[in-house]
Backbone as XML, in Angstrom:
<?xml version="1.0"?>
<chain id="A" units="angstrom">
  <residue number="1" name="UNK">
    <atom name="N" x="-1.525" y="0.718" z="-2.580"/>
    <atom name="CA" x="-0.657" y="-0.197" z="-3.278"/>
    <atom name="C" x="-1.476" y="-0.945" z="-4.329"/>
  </residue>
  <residue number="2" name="UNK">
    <atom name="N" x="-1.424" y="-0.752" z="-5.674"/>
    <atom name="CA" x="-2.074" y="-1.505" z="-6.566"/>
    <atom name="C" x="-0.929" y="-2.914" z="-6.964"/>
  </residue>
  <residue number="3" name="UNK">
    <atom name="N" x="-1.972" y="-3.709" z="-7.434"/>
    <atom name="CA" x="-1.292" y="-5.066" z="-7.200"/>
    <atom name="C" x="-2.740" y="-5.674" z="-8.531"/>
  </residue>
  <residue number="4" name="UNK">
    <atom name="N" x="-1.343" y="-6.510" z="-8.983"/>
    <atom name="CA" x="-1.321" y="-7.239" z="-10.315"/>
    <atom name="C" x="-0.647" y="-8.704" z="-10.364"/>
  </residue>
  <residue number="5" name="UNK">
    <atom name="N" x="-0.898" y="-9.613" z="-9.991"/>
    <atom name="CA" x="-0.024" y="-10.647" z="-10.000"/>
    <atom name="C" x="1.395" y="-10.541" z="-9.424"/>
  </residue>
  <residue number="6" name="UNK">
    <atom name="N" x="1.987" y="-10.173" z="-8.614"/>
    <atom name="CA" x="2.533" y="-9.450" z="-7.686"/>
    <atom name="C" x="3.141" y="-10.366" z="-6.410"/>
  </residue>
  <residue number="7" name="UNK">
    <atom name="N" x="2.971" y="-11.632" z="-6.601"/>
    <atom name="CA" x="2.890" y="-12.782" z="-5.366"/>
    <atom name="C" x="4.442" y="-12.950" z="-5.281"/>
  </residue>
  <residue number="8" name="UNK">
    <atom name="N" x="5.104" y="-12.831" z="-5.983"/>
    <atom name="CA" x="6.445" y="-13.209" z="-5.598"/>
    <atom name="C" x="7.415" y="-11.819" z="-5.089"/>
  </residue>
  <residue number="9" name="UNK">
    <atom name="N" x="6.670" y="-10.834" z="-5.052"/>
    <atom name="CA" x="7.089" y="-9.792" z="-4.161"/>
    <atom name="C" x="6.455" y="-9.349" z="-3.285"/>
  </residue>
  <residue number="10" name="UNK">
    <atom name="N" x="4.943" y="-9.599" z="-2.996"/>
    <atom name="CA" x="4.109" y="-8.611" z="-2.472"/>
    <atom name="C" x="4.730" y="-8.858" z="-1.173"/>
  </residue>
  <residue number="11" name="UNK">
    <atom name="N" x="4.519" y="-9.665" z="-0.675"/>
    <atom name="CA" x="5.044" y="-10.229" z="0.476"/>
    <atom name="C" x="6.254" y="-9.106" z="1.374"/>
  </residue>
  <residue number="12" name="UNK">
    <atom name="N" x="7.406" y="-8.738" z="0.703"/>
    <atom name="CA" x="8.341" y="-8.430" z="0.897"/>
    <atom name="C" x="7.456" y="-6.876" z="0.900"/>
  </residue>
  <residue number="13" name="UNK">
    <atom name="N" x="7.041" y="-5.879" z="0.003"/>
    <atom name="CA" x="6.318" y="-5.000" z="0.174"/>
    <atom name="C" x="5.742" y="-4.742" z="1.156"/>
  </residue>
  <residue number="14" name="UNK">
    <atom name="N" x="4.822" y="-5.361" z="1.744"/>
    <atom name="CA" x="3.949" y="-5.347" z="2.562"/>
    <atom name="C" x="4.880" y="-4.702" z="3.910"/>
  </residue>
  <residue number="15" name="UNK">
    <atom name="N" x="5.209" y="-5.891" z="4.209"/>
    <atom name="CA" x="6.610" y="-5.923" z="5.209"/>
    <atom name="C" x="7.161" y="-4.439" z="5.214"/>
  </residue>
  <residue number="16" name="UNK">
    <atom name="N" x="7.598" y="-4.370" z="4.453"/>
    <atom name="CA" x="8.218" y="-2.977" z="4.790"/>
    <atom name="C" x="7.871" y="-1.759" z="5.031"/>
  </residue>
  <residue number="17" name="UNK">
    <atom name="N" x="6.382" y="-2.180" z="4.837"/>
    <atom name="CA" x="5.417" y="-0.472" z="5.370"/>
    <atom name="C" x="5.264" y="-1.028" z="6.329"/>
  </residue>
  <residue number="18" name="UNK">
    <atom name="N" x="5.153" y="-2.084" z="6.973"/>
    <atom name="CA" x="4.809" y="-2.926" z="8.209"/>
    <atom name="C" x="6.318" y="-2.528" z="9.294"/>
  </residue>
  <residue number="19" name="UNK">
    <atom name="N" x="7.391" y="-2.347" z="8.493"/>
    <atom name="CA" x="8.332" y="-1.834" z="9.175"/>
    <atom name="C" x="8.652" y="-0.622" z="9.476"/>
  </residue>
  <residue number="20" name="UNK">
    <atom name="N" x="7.952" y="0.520" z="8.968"/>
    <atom name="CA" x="8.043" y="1.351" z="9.386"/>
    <atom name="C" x="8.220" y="2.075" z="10.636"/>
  </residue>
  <residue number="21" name="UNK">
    <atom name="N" x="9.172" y="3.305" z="11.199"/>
    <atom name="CA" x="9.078" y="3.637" z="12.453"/>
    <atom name="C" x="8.118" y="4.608" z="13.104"/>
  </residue>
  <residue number="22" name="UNK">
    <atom name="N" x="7.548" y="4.875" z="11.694"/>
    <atom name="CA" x="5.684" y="5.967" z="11.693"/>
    <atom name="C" x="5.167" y="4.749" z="12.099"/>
  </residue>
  <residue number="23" name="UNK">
    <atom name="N" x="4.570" y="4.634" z="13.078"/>
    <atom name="CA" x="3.245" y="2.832" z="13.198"/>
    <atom name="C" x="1.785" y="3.531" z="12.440"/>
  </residue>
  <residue number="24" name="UNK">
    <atom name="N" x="1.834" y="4.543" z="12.589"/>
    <atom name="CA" x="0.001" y="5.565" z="12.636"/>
    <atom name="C" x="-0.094" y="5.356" z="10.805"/>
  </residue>
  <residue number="25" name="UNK">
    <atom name="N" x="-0.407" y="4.433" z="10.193"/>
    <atom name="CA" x="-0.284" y="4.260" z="8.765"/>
    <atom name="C" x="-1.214" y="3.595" z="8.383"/>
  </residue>
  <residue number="26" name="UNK">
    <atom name="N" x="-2.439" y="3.730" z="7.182"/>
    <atom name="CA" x="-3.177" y="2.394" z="6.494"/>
    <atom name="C" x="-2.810" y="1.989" z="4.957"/>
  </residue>
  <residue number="27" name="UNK">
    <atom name="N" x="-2.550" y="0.982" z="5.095"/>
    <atom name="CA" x="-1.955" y="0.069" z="3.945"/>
    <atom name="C" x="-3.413" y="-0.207" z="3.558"/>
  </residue>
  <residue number="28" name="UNK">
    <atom name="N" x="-3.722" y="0.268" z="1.824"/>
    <atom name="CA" x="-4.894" y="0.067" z="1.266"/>
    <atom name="C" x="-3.919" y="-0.458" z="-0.069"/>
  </residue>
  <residue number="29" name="UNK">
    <atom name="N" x="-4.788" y="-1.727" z="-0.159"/>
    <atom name="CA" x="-3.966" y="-2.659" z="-1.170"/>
    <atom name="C" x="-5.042" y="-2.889" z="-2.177"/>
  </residue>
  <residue number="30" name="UNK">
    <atom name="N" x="-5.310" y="-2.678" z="-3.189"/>
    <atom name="CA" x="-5.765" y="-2.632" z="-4.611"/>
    <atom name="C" x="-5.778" y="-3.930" z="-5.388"/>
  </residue>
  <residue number="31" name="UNK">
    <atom name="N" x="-6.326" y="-4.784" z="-5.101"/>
    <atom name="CA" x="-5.899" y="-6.085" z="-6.127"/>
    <atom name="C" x="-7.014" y="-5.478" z="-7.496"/>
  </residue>
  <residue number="32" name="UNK">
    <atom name="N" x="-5.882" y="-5.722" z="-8.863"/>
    <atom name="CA" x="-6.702" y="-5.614" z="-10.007"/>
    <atom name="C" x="-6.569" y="-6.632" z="-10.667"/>
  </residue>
  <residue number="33" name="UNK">
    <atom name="N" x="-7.248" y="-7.604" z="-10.117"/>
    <atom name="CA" x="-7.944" y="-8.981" z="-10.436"/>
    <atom name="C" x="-6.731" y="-10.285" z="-10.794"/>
  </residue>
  <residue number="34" name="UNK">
    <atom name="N" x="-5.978" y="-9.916" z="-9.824"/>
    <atom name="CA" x="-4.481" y="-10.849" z="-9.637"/>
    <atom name="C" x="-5.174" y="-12.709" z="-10.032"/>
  </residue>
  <residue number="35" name="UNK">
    <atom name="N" x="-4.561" y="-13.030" z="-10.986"/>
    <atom name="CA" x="-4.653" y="-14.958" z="-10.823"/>
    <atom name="C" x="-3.425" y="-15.478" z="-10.361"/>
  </residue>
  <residue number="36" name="UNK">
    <atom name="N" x="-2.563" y="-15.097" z="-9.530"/>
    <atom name="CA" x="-1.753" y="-15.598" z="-8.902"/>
    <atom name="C" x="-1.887" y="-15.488" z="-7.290"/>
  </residue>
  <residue number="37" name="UNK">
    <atom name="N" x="-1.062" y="-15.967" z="-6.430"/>
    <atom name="CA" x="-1.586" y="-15.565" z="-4.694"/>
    <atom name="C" x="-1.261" y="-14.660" z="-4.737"/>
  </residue>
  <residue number="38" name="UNK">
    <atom name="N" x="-1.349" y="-13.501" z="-5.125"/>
    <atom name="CA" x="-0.937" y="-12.464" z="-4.079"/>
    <atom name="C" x="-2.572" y="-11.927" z="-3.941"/>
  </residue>
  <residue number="39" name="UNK">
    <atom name="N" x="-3.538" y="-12.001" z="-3.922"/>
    <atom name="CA" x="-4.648" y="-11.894" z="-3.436"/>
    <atom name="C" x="-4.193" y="-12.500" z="-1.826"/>
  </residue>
  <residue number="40" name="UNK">
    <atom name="N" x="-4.451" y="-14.316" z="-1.912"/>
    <atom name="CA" x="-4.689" y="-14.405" z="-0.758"/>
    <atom name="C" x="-3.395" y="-14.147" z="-0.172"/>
  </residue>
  <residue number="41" name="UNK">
    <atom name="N" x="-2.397" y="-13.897" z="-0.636"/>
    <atom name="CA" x="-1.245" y="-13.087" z="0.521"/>
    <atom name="C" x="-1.690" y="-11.590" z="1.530"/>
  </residue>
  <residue number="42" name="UNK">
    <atom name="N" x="-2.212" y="-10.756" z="0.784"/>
    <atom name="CA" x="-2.283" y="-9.693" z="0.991"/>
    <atom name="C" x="-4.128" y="-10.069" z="2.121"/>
  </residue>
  <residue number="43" name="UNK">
    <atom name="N" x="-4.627" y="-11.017" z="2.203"/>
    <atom name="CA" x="-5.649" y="-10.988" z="2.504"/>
    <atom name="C" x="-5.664" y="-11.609" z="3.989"/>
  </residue>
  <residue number="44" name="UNK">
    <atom name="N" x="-4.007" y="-12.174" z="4.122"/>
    <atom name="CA" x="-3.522" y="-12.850" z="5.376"/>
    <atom name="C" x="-3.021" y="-11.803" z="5.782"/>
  </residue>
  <residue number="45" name="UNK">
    <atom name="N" x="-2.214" y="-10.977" z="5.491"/>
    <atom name="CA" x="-1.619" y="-9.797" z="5.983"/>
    <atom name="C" x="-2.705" y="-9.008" z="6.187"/>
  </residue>
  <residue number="46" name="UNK">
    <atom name="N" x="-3.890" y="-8.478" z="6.225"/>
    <atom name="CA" x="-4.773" y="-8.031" z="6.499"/>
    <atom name="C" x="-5.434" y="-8.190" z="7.713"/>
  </residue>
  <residue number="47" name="UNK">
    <atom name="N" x="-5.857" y="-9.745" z="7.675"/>
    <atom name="CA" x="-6.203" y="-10.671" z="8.762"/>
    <atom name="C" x="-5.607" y="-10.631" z="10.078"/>
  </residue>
  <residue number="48" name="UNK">
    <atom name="N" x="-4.280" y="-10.207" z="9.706"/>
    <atom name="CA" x="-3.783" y="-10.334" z="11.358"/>
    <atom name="C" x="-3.204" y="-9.075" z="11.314"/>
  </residue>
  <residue number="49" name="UNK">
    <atom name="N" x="-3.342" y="-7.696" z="11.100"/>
    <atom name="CA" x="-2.709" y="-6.170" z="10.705"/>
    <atom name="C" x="-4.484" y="-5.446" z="10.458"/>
  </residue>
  <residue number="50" name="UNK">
    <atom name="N" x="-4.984" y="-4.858" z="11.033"/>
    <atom name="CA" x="-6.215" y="-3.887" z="10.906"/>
    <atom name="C" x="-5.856" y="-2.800" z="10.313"/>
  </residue>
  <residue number="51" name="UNK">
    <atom name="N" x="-4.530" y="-2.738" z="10.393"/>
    <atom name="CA" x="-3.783" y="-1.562" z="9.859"/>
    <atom name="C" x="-4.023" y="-1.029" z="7.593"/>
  </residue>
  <residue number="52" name="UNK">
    <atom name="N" x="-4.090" y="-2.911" z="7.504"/>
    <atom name="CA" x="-4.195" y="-3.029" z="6.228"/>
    <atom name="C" x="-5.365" y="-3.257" z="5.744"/>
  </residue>
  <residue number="53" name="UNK">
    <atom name="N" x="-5.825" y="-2.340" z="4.769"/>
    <atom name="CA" x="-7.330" y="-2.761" z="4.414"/>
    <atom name="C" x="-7.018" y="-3.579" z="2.574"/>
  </residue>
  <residue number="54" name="UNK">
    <atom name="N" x="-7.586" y="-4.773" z="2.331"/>
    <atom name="CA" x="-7.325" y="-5.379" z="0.696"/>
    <atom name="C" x="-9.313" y="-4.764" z="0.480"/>
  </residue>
  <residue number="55" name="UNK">
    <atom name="N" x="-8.812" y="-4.115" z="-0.806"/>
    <atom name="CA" x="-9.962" y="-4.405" z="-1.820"/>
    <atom name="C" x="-9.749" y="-4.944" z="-3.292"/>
  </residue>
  <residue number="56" name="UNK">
    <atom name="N" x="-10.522" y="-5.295" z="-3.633"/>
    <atom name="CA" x="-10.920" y="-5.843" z="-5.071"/>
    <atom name="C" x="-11.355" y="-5.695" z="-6.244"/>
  </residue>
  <residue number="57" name="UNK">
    <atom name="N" x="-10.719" y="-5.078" z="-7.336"/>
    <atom name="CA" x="-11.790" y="-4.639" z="-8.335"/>
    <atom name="C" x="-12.542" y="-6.145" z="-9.201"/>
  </residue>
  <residue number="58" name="UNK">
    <atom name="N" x="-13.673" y="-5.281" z="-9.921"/>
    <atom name="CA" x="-14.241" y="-6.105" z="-10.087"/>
    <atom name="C" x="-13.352" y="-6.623" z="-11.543"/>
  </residue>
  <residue number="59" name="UNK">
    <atom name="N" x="-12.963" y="-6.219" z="-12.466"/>
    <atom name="CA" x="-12.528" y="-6.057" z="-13.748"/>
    <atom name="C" x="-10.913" y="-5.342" z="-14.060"/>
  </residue>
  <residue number="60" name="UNK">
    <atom name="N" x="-10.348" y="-6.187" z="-15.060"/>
    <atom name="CA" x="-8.961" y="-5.444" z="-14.583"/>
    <atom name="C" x="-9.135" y="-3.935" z="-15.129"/>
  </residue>
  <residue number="61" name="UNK">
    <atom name="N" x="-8.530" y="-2.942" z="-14.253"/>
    <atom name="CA" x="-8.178" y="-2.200" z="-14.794"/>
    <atom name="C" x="-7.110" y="-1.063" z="-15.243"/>
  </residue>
  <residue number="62" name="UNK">
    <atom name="N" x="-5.744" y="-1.611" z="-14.476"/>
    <atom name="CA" x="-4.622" y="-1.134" z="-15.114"/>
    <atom name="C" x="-3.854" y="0.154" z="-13.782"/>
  </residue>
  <residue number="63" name="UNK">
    <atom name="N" x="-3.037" y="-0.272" z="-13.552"/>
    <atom name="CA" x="-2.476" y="0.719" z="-11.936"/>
    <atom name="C" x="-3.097" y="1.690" z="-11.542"/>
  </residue>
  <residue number="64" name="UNK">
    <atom name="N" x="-3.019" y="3.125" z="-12.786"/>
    <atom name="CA" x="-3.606" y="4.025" z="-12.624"/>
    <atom name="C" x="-5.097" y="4.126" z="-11.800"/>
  </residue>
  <residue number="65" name="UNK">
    <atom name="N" x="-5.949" y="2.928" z="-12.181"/>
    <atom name="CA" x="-7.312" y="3.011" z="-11.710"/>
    <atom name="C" x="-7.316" y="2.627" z="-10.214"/>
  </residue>
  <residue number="66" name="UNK">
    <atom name="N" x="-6.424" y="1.647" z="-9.993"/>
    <atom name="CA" x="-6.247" y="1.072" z="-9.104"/>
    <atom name="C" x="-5.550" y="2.263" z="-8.131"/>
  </residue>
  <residue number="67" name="UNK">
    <atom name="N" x="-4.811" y="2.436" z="-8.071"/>
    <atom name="CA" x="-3.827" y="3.571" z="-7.337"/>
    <atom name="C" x="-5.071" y="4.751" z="-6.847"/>
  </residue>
  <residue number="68" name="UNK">
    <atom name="N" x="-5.814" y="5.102" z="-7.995"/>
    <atom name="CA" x="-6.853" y="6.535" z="-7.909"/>
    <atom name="C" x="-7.847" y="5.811" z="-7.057"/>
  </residue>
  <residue number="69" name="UNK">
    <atom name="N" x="-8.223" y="4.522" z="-7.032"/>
    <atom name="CA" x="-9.226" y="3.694" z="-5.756"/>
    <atom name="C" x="-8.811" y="4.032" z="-4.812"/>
  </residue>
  <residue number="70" name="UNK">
    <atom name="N" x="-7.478" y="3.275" z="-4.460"/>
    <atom name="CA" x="-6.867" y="3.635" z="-3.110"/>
    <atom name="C" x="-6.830" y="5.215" z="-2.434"/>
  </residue>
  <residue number="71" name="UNK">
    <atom name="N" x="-6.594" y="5.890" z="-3.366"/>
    <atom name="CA" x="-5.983" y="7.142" z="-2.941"/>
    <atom name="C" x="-7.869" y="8.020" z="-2.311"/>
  </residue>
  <residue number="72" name="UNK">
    <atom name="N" x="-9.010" y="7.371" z="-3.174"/>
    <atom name="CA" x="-10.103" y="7.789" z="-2.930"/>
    <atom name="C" x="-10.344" y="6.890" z="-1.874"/>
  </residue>
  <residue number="73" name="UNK">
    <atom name="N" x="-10.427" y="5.592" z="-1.318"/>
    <atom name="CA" x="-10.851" y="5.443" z="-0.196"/>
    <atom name="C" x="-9.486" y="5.645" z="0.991"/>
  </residue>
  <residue number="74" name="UNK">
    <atom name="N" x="-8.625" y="6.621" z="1.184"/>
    <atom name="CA" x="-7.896" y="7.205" z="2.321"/>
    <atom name="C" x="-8.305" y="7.880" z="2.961"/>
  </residue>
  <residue number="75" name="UNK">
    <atom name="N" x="-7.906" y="7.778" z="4.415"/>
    <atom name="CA" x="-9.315" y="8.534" z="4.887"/>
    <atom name="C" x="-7.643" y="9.481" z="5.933"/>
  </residue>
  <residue number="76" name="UNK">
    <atom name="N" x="-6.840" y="9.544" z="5.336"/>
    <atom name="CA" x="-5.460" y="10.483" z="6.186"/>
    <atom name="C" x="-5.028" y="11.671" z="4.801"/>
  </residue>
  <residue number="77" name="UNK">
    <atom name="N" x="-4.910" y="12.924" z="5.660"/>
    <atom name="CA" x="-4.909" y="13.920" z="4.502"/>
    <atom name="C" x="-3.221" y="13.685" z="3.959"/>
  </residue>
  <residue number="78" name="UNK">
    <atom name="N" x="-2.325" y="12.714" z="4.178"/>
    <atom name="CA" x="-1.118" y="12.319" z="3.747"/>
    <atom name="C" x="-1.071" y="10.969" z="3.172"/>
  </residue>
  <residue number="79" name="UNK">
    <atom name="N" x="-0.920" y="10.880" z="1.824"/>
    <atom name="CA" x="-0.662" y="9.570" z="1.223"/>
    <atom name="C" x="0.393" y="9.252" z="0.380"/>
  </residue>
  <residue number="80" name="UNK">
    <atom name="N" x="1.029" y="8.112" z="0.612"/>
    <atom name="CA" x="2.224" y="7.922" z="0.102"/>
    <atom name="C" x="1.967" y="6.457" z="-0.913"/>
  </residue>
  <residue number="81" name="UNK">
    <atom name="N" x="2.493" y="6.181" z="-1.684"/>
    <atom name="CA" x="2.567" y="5.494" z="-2.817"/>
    <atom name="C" x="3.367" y="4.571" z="-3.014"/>
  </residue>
  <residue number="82" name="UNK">
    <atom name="N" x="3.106" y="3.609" z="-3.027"/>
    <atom name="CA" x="3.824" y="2.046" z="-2.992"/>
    <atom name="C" x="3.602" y="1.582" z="-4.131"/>
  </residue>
  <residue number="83" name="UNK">
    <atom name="N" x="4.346" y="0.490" z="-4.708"/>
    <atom name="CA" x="3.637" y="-0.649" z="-5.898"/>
    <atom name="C" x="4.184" y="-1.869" z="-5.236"/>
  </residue>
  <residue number="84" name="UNK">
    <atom name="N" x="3.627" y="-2.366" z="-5.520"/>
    <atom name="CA" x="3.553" y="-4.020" z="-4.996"/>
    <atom name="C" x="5.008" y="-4.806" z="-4.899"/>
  </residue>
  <residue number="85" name="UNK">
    <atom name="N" x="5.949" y="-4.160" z="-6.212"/>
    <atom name="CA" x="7.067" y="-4.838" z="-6.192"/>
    <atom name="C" x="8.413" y="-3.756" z="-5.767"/>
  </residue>
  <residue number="86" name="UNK">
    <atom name="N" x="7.705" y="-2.944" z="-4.843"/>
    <atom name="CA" x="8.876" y="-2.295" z="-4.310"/>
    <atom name="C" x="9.327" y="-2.084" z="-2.931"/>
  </residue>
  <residue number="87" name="UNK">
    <atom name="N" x="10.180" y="-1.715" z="-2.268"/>
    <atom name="CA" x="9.731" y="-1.401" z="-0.620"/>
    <atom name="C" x="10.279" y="0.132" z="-0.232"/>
  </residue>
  <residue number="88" name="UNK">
    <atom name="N" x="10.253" y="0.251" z="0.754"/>
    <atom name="CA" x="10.339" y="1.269" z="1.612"/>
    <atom name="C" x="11.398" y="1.263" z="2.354"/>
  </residue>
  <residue number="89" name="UNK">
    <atom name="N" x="11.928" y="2.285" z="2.492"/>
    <atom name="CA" x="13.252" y="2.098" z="3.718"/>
    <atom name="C" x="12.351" y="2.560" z="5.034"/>
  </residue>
  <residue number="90" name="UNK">
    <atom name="N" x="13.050" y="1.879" z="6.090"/>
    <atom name="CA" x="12.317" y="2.140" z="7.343"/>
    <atom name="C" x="11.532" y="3.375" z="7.843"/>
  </residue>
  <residue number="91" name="UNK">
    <atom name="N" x="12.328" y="3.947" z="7.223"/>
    <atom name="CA" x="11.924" y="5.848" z="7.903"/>
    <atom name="C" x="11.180" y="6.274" z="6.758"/>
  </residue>
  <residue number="92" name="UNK">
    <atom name="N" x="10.872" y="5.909" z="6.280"/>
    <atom name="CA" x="10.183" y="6.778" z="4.633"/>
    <atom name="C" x="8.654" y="7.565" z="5.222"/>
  </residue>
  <residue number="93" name="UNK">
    <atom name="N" x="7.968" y="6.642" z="6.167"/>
    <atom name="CA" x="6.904" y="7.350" z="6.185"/>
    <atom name="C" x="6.935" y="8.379" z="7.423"/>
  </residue>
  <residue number="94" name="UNK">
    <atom name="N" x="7.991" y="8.344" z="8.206"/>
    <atom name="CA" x="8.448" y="9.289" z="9.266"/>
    <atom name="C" x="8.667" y="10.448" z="8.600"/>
  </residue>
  <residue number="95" name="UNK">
    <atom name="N" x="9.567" y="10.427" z="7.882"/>
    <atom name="CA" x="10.401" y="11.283" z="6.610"/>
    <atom name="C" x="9.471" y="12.513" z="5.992"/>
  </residue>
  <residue number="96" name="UNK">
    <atom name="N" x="8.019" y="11.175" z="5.416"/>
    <atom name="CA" x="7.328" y="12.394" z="4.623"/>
    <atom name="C" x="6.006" y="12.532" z="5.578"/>
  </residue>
  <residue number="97" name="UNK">
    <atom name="N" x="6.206" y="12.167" z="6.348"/>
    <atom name="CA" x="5.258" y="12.848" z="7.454"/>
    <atom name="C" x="5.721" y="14.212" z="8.430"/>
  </residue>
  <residue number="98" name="UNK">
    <atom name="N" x="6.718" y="14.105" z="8.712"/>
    <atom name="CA" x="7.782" y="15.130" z="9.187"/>
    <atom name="C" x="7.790" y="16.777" z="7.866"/>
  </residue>
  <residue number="99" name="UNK">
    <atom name="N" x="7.637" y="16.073" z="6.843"/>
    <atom name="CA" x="8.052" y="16.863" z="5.348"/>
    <atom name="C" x="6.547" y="17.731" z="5.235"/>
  </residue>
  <residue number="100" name="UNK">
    <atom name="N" x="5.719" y="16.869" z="5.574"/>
    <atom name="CA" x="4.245" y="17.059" z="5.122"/>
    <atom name="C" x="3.896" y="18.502" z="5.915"/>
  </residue>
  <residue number="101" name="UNK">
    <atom name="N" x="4.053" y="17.879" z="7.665"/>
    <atom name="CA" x="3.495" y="18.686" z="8.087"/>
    <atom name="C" x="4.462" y="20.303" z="8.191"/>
  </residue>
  <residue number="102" name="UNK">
    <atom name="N" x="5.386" y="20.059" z="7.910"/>
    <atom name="CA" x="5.822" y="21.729" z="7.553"/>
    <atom name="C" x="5.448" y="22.507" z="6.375"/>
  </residue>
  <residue number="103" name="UNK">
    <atom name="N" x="4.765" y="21.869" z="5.338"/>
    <atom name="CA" x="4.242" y="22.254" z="4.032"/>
    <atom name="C" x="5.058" y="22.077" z="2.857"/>
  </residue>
  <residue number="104" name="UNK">
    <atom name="N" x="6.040" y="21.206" z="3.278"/>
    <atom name="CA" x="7.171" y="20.640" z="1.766"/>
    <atom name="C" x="7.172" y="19.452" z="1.352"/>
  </residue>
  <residue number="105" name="UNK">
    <atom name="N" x="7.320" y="19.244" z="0.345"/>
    <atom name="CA" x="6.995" y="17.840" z="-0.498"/>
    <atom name="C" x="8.486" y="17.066" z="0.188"/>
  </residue>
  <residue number="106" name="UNK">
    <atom name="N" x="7.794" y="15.864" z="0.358"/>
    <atom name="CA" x="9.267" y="15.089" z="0.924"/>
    <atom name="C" x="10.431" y="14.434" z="-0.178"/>
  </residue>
  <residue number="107" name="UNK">
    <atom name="N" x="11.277" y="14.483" z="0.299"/>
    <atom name="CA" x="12.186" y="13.752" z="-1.079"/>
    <atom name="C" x="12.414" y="12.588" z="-0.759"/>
  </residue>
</chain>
């Protein structure tokens, strides 16, 4: 999940991979150098969720870079793609985990 000043949604984001009915999931959250809270939002949701790892770039550098961080420190051969100001319906990561392992892209 790359994240940009993002505080008045992240929150709600978060949550909803947090709701998921897959639990087996890591939320790797990308801050690219946010001056609003959603740093320390995402850094409380971390705190009490092991599930979620926050890193930090040093310098902004624009989703793409951010997104290609995340996707390089995943350590699950299935990754799914969030942005900060969107959510997930409950089953999404059931869905394309189910999709994955038969060898078809999930819709």
């Amino acid at each position: 999940m790359p994240n940009f000043n993002k505080g008045k949604f992240i929150a709600e984001s978060i949550e909803s991979v947090l709701s998921q009915t897959f639990p087996d999931f890591e939320l790797i959250i990308v801050d690219d150098t946010s001056t609003d809270d959603s740093l320390s939002i995402c850094r409380g949701y971390a705190s009490r969720d092991q599930r979620i790892r926050v890193l930090q770039s040093e310098r902004r550098s624009g989703d793409c870079v951010a997104r290609n961080r995340g996707v390089a420190e995943a350590g699950a051969g299935v990754v799914a793609f969030i942005d900060s100001d969107d959510v997930y319906a409950p089953t999404k990561l059931a869905k394309q985990s189910n999709s994955s392992s038969r060898g078809r892209s999930p819709r």
